[in-house]
C-alpha positions in Angstrom: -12.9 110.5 -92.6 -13.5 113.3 -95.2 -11.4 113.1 -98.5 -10.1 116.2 -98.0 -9.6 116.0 -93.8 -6.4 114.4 -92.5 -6.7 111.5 -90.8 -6.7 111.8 -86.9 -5.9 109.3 -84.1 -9.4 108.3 -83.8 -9.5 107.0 -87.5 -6.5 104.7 -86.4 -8.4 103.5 -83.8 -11.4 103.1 -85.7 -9.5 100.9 -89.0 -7.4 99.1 -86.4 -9.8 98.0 -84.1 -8.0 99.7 -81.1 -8.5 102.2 -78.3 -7.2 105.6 -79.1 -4.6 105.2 -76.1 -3.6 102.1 -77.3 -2.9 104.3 -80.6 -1.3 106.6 -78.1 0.7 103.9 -76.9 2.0 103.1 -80.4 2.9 106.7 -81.1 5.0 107.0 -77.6 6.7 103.5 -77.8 5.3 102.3 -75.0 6.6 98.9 -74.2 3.2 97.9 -72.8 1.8 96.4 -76.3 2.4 93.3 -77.7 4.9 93.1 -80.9 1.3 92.0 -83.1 -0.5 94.8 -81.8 2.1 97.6 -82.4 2.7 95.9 -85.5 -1.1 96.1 -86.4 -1.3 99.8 -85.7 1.7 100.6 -87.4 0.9 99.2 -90.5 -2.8 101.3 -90.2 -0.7 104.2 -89.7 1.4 103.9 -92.5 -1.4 103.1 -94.9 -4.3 106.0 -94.2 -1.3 108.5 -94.0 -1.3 109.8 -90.2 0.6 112.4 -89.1 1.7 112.8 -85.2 1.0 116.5 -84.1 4.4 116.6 -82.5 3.6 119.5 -80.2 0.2 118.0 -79.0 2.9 114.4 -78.2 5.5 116.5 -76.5 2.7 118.4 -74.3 1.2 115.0 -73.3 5.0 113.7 -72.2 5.8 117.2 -70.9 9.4 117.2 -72.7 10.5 118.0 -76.1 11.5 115.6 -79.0 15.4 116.5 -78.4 18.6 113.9 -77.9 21.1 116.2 -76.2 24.7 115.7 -76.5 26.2 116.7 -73.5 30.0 117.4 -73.7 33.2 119.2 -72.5 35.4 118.3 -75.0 38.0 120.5 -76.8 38.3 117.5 -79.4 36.4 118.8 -82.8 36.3 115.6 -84.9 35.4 113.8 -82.2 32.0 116.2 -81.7 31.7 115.8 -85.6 31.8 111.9 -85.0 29.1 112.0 -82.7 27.3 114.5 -84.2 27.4 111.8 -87.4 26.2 109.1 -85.2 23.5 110.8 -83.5 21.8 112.1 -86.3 22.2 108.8 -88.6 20.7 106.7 -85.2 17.5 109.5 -85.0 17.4 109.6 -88.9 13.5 109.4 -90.0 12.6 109.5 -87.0 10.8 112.7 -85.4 13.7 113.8 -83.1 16.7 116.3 -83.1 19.5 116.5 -81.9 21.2 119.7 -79.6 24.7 119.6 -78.5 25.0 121.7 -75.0 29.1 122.3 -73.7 29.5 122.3 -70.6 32.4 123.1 -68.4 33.6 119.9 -65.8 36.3 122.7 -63.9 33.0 124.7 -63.3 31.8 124.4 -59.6 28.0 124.9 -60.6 28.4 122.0 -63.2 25.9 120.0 -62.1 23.6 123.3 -61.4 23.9 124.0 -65.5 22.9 121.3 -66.4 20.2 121.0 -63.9 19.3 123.9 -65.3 19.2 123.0 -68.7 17.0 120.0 -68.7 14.8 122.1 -66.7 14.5 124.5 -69.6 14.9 122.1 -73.0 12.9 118.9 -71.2 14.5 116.5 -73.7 13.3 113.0 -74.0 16.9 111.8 -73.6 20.7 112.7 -73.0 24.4 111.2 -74.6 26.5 112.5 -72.2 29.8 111.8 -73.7 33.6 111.4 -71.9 34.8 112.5 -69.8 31.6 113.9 -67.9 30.1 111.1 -68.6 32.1 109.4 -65.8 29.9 111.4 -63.2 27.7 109.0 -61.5 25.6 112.2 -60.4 25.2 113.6 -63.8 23.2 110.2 -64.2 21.0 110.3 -61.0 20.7 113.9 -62.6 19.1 112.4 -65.5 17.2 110.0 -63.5 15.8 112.4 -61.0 14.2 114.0 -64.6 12.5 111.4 -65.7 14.8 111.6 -68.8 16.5 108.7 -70.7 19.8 108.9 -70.5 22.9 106.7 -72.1 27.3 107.2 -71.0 29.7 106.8 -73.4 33.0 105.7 -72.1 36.6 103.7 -72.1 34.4 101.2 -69.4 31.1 99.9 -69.0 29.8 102.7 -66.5 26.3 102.1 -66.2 23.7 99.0 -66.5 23.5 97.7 -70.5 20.4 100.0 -70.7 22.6 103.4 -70.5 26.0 102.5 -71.8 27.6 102.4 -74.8 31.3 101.3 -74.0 34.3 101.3 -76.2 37.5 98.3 -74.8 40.3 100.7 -74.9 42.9 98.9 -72.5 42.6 95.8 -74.8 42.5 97.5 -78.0 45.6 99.1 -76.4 47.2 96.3 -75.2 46.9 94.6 -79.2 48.8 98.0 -81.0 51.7 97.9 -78.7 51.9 93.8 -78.8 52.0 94.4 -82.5 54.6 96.9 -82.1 56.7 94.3 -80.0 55.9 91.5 -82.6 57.6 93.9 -85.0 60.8 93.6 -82.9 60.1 96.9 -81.0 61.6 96.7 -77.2 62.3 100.4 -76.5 58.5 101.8 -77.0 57.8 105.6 -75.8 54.0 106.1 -74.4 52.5 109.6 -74.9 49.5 109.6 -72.0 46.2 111.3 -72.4 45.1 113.8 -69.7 45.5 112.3 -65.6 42.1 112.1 -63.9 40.0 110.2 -66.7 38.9 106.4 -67.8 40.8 106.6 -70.6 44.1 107.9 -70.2 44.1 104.9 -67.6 42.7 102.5 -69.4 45.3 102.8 -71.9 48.2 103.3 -70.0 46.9 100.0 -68.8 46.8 98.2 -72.1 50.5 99.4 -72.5 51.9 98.0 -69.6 50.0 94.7 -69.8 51.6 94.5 -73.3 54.7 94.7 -71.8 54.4 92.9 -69.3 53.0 90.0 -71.4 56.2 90.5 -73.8 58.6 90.2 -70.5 59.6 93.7 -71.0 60.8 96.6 -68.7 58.4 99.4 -68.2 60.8 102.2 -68.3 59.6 105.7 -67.0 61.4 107.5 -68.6 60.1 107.3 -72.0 56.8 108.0 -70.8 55.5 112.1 -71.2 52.3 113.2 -70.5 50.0 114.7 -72.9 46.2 115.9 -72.9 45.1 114.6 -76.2 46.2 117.5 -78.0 47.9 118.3 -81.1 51.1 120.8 -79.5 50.8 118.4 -76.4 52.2 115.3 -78.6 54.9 118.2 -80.2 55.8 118.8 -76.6 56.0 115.6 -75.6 58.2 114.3 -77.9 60.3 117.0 -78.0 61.4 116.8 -74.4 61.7 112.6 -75.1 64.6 113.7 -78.1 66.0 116.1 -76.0 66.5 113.8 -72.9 68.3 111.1 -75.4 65.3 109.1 -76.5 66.5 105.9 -77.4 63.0 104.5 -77.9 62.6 103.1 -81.7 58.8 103.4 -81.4 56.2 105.7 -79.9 53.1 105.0 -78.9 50.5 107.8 -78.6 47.3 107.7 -76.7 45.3 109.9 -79.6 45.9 110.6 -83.3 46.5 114.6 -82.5 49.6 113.5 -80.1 50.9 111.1 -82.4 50.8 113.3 -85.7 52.3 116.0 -83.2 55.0 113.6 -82.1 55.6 112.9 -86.2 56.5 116.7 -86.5 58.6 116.4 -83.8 60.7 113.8 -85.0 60.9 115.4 -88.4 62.5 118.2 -86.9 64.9 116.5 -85.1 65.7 114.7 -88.6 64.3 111.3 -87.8 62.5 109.5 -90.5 59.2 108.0 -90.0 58.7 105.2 -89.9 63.1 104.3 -90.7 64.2 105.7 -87.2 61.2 105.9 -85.6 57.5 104.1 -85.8 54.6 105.9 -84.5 51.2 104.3 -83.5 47.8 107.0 -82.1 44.4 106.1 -81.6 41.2 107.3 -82.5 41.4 106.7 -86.7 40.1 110.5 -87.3 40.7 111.6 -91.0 43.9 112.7 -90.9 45.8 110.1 -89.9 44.8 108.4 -93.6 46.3 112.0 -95.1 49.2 112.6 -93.8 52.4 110.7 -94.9 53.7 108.4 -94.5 49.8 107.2 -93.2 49.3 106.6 -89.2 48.8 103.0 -88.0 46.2 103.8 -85.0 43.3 102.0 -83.3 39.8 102.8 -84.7 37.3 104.2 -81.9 34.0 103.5 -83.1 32.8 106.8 -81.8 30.2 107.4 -84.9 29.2 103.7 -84.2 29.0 104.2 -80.1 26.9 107.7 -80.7 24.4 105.9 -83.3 23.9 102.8 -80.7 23.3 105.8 -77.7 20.7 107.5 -80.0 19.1 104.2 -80.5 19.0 103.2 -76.7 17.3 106.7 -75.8 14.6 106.5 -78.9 13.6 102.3 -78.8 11.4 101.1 -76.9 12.6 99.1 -73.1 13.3 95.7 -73.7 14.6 96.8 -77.6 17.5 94.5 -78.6 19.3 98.0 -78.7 19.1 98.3 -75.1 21.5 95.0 -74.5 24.6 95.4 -76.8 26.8 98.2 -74.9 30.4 97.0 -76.2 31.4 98.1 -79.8 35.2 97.2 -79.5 38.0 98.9 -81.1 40.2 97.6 -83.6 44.1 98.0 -84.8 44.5 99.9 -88.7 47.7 98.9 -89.7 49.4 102.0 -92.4 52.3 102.8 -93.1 53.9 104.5 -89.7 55.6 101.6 -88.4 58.3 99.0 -89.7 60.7 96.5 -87.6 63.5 98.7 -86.1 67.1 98.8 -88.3 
């Protein structure tokens, strides 16, 4: 090796005593290596100062070194949150990350993105909720050759390709601490009807009542679809039906902050006359006032753990945890009832 040459994959090879496709091998995170040998070659990589010639890796795999996010989700700080997670999981590393919309009404759905990993060739997809409840969207991804990982409310897939959040119990805990308050009459704002989640939480509310010996009473119960002016809505129409609820429950932050307005236009104090509980922990419900108790969703934590399923190596200790569970922030939205 010249002074002034880079050093090539044969000059691994030839310090660390290896073939040049066990080098290869190395380079592509093969599992087929022992942890001594990989750990030999690494260290020989590290100390002569080779370089990868990324296009000359992603001809010989025949993709590109690309996570895709995969979404159809009007929710922005939840993209950001994933976005965050992502690219902290594939930091130093030699991927990137691309975040493809799609639209799940569309009757070619699975025809775009057919279409798409036909043209990008990624090494691996995060399709995120609520697409990522399409069992064909996997064999999709399967059929590719490509590594793949669903986000969700449930564990949808094997431990390999799920990261999984535990919304009906994480549910079930806020309104149990709403009833420990002294909360009977609780108010559920629902998330969007055809999806894990809205039904997984709808479930942790009624087995929190349940559990309490309370009433499920439909008629503090509105439907939303996780938006800000679809908590507004839903609230309103609760007041103007004679809500008699002290508390409301909200299956997302936007609803509940939109449910907050609500009340304050129909001159209720928060949290006096009425306590308000979301889920999902995004910014702004630590900057409004008075603050939001809500459940955190790891999202940031559930993208990172997706990006590092798709870029480890099989049998990686990243490949076995799927569950990152969600936990109650208590603010200052919710008091016992006068």
């Amino acid at each position: 090796m010249g002074t002034d040459s880079k050093p090539t994959i044969n000059d691994v090879a030839r310090v660390a005593n290896v073939s040049k496709k066990t080098v290869s091998r190395v380079i592509n995170k093969s599992p087929l290596l022992s942890d001594k040998t990989r750990e030999k070659v690494e260290a020989v990589i590290k100390e002569i100062g080779f370089v990868p010639n990324m296009q000359a890796r992603a001809l010989a795999l025949r993709r590109n070194f690309i996570i895709a996010a995969i979404h159809d989700n009007p929710n922005a700080q939840f993209l950001v949150n994933v976005q965050q997670g992502i690219l902290e999981g594939i930091a130093d590393t030699e991927f990137g990350l691309m975040v493809q919309p799609v639209d799940r009404n569309s009757p070619t759905i699975e025809a775009d993105i057919r279409a798409f990993l036909e043209r990008q060739r990624p090494y691996g997809v995060v399709l995120l909720p609520p697409i990522s409840e399409r069992d064909s969207l996997a064999e999709l991804c399967r059929e590719f050759d490509c590594r793949y990982v669903r986000m969700g409310s449930v564990q949808l897939d094997d431990a390999e390709h799920v990261v999984s959040s535990n919304d009906r119990e994480a549910v079930r805990d806020a309104v149990t601490y709403l009833i420990d308050k002294g909360h009977t009459r609780i108010a559920l704002i629902e998330g969007p009807e055809g999806f894990t989640s809205p039904r997984e939480r709808r479930a942790g509310f009624e087995e929190a009542m349940e559990r309490a010996g309370l009433e499920l009473d439909e008629s503090l119960i509105r439907p939303g679809s996780y938006t800000f002016e679809s908590g507004v809505t839903a609230a309103e129409d609760l007041m103007a039906k004679g809500m008699n609820a002290t508390a409301i429950f909200a299956c997302n932050d936007e609803m509940a902050i939109g449910a907050m307005i609500a009340c304050r236009r129909h001159g209720l104090r928060i949290p006096e006359d009425v306590s308000i509980v979301g889920f999902d922990d995004t910014p702004l419900s630590s900057h409004i006032w008075p603050s939001l108790t809500t459940v955190h969703w790891p999202i940031k934590q559930m993208a990172l753990s997706a990006a590092r399923k798709i870029i480890d190596p099989p049998g990686s200790p990243s490949q076995q945890d799927w569950l990152l569970p969600s936990t109650l922030i208590e603010r200052g939205s919710v008091v016992p009832p006068t």
